[in-house]
N, C-alpha and C positions, 0 to 999 in steps of 0.2 A: 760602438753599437753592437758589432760583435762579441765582445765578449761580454757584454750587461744580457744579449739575450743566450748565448751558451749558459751561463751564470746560472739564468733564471730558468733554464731548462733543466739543469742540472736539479736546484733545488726544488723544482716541481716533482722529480722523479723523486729524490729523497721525500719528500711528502706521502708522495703514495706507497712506498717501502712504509716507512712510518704507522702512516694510516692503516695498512695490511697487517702490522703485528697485532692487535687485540683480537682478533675475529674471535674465537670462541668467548670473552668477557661480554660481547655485544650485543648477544640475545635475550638476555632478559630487558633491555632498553624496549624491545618492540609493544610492549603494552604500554609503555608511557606515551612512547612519542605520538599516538593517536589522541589525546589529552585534547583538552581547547580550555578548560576551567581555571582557575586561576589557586584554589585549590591543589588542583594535580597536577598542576604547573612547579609549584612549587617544590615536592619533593624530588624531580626530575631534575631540579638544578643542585640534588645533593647527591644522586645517583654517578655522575662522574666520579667523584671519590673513592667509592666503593667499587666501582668497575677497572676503572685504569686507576694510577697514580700521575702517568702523563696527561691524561685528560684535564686543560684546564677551563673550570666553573665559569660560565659567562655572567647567568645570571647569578646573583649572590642577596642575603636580605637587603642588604642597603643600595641597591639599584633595582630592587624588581618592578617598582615602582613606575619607573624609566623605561623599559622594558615595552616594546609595543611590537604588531604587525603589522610587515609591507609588503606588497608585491613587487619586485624586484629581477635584476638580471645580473649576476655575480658572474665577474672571466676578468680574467688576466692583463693586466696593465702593463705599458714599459714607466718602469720607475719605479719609484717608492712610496706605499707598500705598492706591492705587485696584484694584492687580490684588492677590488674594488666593485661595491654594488649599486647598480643604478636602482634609484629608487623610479620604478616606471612610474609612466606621468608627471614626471615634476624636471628641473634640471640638476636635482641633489647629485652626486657622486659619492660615495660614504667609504669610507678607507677600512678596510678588515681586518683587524689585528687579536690578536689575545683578548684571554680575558682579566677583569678589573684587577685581579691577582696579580698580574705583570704590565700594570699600567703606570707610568708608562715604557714603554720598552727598553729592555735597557741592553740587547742583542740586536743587531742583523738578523738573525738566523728567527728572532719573534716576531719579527717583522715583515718577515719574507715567507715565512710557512706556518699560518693560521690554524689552529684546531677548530677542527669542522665538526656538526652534531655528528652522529653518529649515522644517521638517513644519508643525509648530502655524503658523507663518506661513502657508503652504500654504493648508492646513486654512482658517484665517480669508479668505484669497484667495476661494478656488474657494467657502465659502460665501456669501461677500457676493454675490458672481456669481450665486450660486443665489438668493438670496434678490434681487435686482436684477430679473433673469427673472421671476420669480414676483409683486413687487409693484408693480414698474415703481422701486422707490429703494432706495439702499443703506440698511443698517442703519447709527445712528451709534454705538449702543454695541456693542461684540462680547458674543455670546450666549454665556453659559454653556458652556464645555467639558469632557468628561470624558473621561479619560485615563491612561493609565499615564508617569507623569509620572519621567525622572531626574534629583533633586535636589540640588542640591549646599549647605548650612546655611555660612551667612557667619558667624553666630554661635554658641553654646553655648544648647540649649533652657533656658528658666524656665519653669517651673507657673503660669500664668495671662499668658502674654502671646504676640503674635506670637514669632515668631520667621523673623528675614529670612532668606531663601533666595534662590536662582539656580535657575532651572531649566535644565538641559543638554541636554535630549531629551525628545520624547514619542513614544508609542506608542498604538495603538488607541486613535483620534481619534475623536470621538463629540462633535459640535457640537449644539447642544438648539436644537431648533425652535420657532421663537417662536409657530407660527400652525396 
């Protein structure tokens, strides 16, 4: 158990390394991600391309379809994958993984450290910062999130099991304070 979560802490921190190298490609994102239309939803799922090349497309033409909004609480799992969101209100559990590009996974390493919009990255940023200031160290697990989460289903839901998802976007970002 120790070393599944040494592991997993490990690859959380490689996550936010990761996540921390585009910062300058990130800013022109901020006029989309205020978007709600289905319209301007759209070209936003082709803006990853053009920003990073690591950045990989949740949404895509042939699942936008699929594609819906939930309220939600994304954090940390033991096991596999490791990021998982509760769909509040309901008993779903929805498994986080890449997007349809890489489905289905064919690494560890896809499976264990999800590309995140570009907001919810943010969000994890500016908290760690906060939370650095305030303890004098960073966190190594990220803290439970709650959010209006838009998700995109890699799969067809079953009655008793995950089901893998993409996340495209979040909204009304709400980081749970550990202290």
């Amino acid at each position: 158990m120790r070393i599944v979560l040494g592991t997993l802490i490990l690859l959380a921190l490689a996550a936010l390394i990761a996540a921390g190298a585009p910062v300058a490609p990130q800013a022109p994102a901020t006029a989309v991600t205020d978007t709600t239309s289905q319209e301007q939803a759209k070209p936003s799922a082709k803006a990853p391309s053009s920003r990073s090349a690591s950045k990989i497309p949740c949404k895509t033409p042939e699942n936008a379809a699929l594609c819906y909004w939930t309220h939600g609480r994304l954090s940390i799992w033991e096991g596999t994958p490791p990021f998982r969101l509760w769909k509040i209100g309901t008993r779903r559990i929805l498994a986080v993984i890449n997007g349809p590009s890489r489905y289905p996974p064919r690494t560890d390493d896809e499976i264990e450290n999800p590309k995140f919009p570009t907001e919810l990255d943010r969000a994890y940023e500016a908290d760690n910062r906060r939370h650095k200031r305030a303890t004098g160290i960073m966190w190594a697990i990220p803290p439970p999130v709650f959010a209006d989460f838009e998700i995109c289903p890699l799969e067809p839901e079953h009655k008793g099991w995950m089901q893998d998802i993409c996340i495209e976007s979040a909204k009304n970002i709400v980081i749970e304070k550990d202290y």
